[in-house]
N, C-alpha and C positions, 0 to 999 in steps of 0.2 A: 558428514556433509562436505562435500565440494569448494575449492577453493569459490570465494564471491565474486561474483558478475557484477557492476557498477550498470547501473539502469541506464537505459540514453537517457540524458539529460531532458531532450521534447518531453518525455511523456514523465520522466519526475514533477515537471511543472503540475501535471494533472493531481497529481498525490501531495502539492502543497496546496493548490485550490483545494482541495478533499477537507485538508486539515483547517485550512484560514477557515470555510464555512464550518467546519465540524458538521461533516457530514457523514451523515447512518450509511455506510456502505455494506455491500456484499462483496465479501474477498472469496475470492479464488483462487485454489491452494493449486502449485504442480502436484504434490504429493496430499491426501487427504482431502480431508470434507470441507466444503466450505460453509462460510460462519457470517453473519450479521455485525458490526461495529462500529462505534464512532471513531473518525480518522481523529488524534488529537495534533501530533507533531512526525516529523521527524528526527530520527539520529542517527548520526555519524561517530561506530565505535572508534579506540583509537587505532584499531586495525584496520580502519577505513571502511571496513562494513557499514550496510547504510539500513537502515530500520524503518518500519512502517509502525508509531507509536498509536494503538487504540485501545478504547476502553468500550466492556462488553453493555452488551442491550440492557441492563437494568442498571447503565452507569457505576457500576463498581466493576473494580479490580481492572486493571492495565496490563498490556499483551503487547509484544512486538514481534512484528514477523521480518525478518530478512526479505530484505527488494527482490532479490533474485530467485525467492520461492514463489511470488506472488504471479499468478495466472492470467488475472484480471482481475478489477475492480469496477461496479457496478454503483452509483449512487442511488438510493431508494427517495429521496428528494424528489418530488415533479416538479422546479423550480431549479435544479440544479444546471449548472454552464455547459455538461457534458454527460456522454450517456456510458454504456459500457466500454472501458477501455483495457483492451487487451497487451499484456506486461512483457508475457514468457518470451523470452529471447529477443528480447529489442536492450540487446547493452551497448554502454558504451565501445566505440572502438580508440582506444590510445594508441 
């Protein structure tokens, strides 16, 4: 995998709304399929890698994908703050 891309910051806000409502999203992978999930948190490895923590459709078992694989995410809420927001290359610039 590729050194990590730090997300822009704008649109990390959308992915802590995701997780504060725990919201059923649809992720979108750059690479493979995409999947159904509840957002629960994020993390911060200590190699500054930054995570998208979710747990799958029937509530069990927890996954985390790297911010920088993610495509888009889509919340399946119709009550949700925001609609499909697309990820792939919006990083930070240091």
């Amino acid at each position: 995998m590729k050194a990590y891309q730090p997300l822009n910051c704008d649109l990390h806000d959308y992915l802590e709304i995701a997780c504060m409502h725990q919201y059923d999203l649809h992720i979108e992978l750059l690479q493979g399929p995409g999947f159904v999930a509840r957002a629960l948190t994020t993390r911060t490895a200590p190699s500054k890698e930054e995570f998208l923590v979710l747990e799958n459709e029937e509530g069990q078992g927890v996954a985390e994908v790297r911010l920088d694989q993610l495509l888009a995410i889509t919340p399946l809420d119709s009550n949700a703050s925001f609609g499909r927001i697309a990820l792939a290359g919006a990083y930070c610039a240091f």
